[in-house]
C-alpha positions in Angstrom: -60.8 -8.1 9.4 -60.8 -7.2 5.5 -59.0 -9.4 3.8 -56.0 -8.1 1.4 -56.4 -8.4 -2.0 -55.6 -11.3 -4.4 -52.7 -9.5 -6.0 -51.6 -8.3 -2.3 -51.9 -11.5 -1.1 -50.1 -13.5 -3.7 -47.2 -11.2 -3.5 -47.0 -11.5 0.0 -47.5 -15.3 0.0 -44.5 -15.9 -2.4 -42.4 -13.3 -0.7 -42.5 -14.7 2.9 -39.5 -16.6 2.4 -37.1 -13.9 2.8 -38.2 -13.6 6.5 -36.5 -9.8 7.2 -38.5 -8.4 4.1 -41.3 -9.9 5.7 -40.8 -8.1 9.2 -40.0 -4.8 7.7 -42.7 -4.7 5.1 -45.3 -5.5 8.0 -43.3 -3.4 10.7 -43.3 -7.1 12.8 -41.2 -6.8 15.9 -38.5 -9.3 16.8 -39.3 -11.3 13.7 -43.1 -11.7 14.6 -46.2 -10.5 12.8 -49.6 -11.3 13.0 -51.2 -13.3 10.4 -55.2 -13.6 11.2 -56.7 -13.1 7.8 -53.9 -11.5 5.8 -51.0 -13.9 6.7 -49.7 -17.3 5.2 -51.7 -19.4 7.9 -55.3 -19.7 7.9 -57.3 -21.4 10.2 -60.4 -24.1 9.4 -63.0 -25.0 12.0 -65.3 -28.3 12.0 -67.8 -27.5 14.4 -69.6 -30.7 16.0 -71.9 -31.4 18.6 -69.6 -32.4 21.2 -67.2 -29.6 20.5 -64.8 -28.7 17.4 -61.8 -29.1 15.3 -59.3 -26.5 13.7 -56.8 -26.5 11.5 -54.1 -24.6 11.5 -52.9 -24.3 8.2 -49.4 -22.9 7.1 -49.2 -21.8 3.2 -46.2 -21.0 1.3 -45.0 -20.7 -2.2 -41.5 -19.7 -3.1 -40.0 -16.0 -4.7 -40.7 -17.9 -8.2 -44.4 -18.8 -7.2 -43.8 -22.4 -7.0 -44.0 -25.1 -4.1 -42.4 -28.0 -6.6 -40.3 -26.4 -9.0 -40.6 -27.9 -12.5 -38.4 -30.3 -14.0 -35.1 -28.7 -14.1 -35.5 -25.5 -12.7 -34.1 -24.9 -9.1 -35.5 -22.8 -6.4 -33.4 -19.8 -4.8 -35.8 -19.8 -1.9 -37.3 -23.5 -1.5 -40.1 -24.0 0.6 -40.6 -27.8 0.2 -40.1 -29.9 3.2 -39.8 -26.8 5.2 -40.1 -27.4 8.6 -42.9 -25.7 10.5 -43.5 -25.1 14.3 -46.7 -24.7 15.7 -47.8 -24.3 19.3 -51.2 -23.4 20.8 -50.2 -19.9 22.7 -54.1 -19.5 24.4 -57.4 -21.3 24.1 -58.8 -24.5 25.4 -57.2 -27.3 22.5 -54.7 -29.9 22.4 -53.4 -30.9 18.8 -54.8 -34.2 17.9 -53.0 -35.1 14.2 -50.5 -33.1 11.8 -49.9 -33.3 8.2 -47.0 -35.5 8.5 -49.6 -38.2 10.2 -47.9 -37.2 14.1 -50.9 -38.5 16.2 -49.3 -37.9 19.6 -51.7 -35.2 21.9 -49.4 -32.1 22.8 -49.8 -28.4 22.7 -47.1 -28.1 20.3 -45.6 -29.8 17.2 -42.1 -28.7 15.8 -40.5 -29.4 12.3 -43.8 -30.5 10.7 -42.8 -30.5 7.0 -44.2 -28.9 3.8 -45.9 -30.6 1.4 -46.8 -30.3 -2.6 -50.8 -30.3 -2.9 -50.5 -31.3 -6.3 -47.8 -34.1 -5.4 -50.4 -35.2 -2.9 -53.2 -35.4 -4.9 -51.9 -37.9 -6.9 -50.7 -40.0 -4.1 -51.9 -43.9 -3.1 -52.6 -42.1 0.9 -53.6 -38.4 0.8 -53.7 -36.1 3.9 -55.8 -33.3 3.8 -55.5 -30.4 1.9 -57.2 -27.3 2.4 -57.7 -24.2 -0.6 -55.1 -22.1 -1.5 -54.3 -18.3 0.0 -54.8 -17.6 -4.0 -57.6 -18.6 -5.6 -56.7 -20.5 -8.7 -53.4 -21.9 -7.8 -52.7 -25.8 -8.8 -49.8 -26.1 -6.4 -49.1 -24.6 -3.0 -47.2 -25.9 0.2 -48.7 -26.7 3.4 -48.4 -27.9 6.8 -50.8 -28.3 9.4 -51.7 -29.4 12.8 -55.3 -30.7 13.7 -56.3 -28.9 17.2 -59.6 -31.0 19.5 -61.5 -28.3 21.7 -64.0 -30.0 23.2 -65.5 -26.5 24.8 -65.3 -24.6 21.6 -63.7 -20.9 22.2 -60.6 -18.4 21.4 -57.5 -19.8 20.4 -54.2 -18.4 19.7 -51.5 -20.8 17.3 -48.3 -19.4 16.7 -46.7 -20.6 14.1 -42.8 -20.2 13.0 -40.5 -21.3 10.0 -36.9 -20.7 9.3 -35.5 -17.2 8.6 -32.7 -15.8 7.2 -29.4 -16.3 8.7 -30.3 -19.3 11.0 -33.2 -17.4 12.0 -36.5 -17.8 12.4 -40.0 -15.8 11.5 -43.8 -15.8 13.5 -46.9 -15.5 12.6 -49.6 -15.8 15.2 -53.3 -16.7 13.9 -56.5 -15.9 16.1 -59.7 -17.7 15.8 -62.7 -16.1 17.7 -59.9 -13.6 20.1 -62.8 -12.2 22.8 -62.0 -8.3 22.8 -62.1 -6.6 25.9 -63.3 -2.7 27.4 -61.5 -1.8 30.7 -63.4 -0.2 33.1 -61.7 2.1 35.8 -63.9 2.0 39.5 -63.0 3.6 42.3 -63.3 3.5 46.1 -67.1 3.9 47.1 -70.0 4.3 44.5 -69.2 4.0 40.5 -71.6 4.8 37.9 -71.1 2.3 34.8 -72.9 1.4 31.3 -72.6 -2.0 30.9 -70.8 -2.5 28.2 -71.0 -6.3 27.6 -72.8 -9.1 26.2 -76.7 -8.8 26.9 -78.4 -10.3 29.9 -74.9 -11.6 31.8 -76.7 -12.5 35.6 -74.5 -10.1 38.1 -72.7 -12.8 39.6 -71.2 -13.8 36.0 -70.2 -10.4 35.2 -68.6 -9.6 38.2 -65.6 -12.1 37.0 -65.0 -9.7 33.9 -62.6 -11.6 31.9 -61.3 -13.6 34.6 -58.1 -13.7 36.7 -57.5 -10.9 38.2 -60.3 -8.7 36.4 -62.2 -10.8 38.6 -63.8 -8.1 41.1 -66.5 -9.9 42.8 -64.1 -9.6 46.2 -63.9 -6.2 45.9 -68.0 -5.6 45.4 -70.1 -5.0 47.8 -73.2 -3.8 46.2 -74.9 -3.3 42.2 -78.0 -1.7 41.5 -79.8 -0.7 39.0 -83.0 0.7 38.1 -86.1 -0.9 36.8 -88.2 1.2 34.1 -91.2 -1.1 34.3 -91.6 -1.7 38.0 -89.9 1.9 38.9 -87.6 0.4 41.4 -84.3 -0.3 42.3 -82.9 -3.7 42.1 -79.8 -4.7 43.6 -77.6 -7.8 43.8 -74.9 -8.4 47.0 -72.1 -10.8 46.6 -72.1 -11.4 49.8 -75.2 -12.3 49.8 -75.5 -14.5 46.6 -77.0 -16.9 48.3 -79.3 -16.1 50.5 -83.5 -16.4 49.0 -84.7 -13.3 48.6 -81.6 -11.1 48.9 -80.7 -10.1 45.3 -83.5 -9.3 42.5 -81.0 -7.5 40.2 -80.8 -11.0 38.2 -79.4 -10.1 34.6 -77.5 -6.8 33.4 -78.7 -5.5 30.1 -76.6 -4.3 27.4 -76.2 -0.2 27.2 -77.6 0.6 30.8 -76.2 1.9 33.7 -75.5 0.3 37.3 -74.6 2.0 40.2 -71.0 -0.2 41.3 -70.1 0.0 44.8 -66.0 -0.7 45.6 -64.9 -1.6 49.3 -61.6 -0.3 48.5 -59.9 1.2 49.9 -57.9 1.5 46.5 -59.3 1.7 43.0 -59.8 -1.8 40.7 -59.6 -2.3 36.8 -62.8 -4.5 35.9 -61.9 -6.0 32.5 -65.2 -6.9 30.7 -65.9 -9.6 27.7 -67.7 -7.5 24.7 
């Protein structure tokens, strides 16, 4: 996704706070938008050998552009201290640590306050700060929740703070959202490209995206044909494991597959791309 530009962005940043302009600028239903590159939360992923780590990090700065106001000067629309929800709405991950040092596992954390970046800076025991939504800026408020997936994948974190008249306002953040193409079969013999990832063995791409795209029950047959050998190759569920029965062993990206259904009604096969 592009990102907005700076001037977009800034504007949008320190005009959050009033949560309806927010939702009507954006067209957000019920309060929600989504956030992914263009929003006030940003996400930050340490990838390691056994796994990873994100971040989910909120950013705000009030009408004014400030996070501290100065000395003497008060803010109409204060986002200090704000309290920020998160919770992990899909994807493997349970959050691990929070800004506000909250080290209990759990697939949610409420009320996790703002802080000053430049307050922190300064302070005997920092937490981590991540860069501004605008480059440049010296002070911004943040929150954020720490997230442990030990079998790296997509994750979905919604994350709310308080609206206008007792209210509250959404924004949900995707990191690495698999995006899916539907494919329509019907009773008896189906002729398909394959539209997913490259070399998926038969048996794998069967399940689609899981639940219940998974169509392996309702297959009784796959072929395909081989340029180089000038044959037909075919893989049987039923027959998965029996030596010798299937020599269809990987699908390949762009071709076509004959797809036999048992029916005796038609079945949506939802497939990773």
């Amino acid at each position: 996704m592009n990102r907005l530009p700076a001037s977009v962005r800034a504007a949008f940043l320190i005009s959050f706070a009033v949560a309806a302009g927010v939702a009507a600028a954006l067209g957000a239903p019920a309060g929600t938008t989504r956030a992914d590159d263009d929003g006030p939360v940003s996400l930050h992923v340490e990838q390691l050998e056994s796994g990873q780590f994100v971040y989910a990090v909120f950013h705000a700065l009030d009408r004014d552009g400030f996070c501290k106001p100065p000395a003497g000067a008060v803010s109409l629309h204060p986002v200090l201290d704000m309290p920020v929800d998160f919770v992990i709405e899909a994807g493997e991950g349970v959050i691990i640590d929070t800004s506000n040092r909250d080290t209990t596992p759990g697939r949610s954390k409420t009320a996790v306050p703002t802080f000053s970046t430049a307050v922190n800076s300064g302070a005997a025991i920092q937490v981590a700060t991540f860069p501004p939504l605008v480059e440049g800026l010296a002070d911004e408020c943040q929150a954020w929740v720490k997230i442990s997936q030990s079998i790296p994948g997509p994750l979905r974190v919604l994350v709310t703070v308080p609206g206008e008249n007792g209210g509250k306002v959404g924004f949900i953040a995707d990191l690495g959202r698999t995006t899916t193409v539907d494919v329509a079969l019907e009773f008896r013999w189906n002729l398909v490209t394959w539209p997913g990832e490259d070399g998926v063995p038969p048996a794998g791409a069967l399940t689609g995206a899981g639940g219940d795209s998974d169509i392996t029950s309702k297959v009784t047959a796959l072929y395909g044909w081989d340029a180089a050998t000038q044959s037909w190759h075919a893989y049987f569920p039923s027959g998965a494991g029996v030596p010798g029965a299937n020599n269809l062993t990987a699908l390949k990206a762009g071709t076509a597959y004959w797809v036999a259904i048992s029916g005796p009604g038609s079945v949506r096969w939802s497939i990773p791309n």
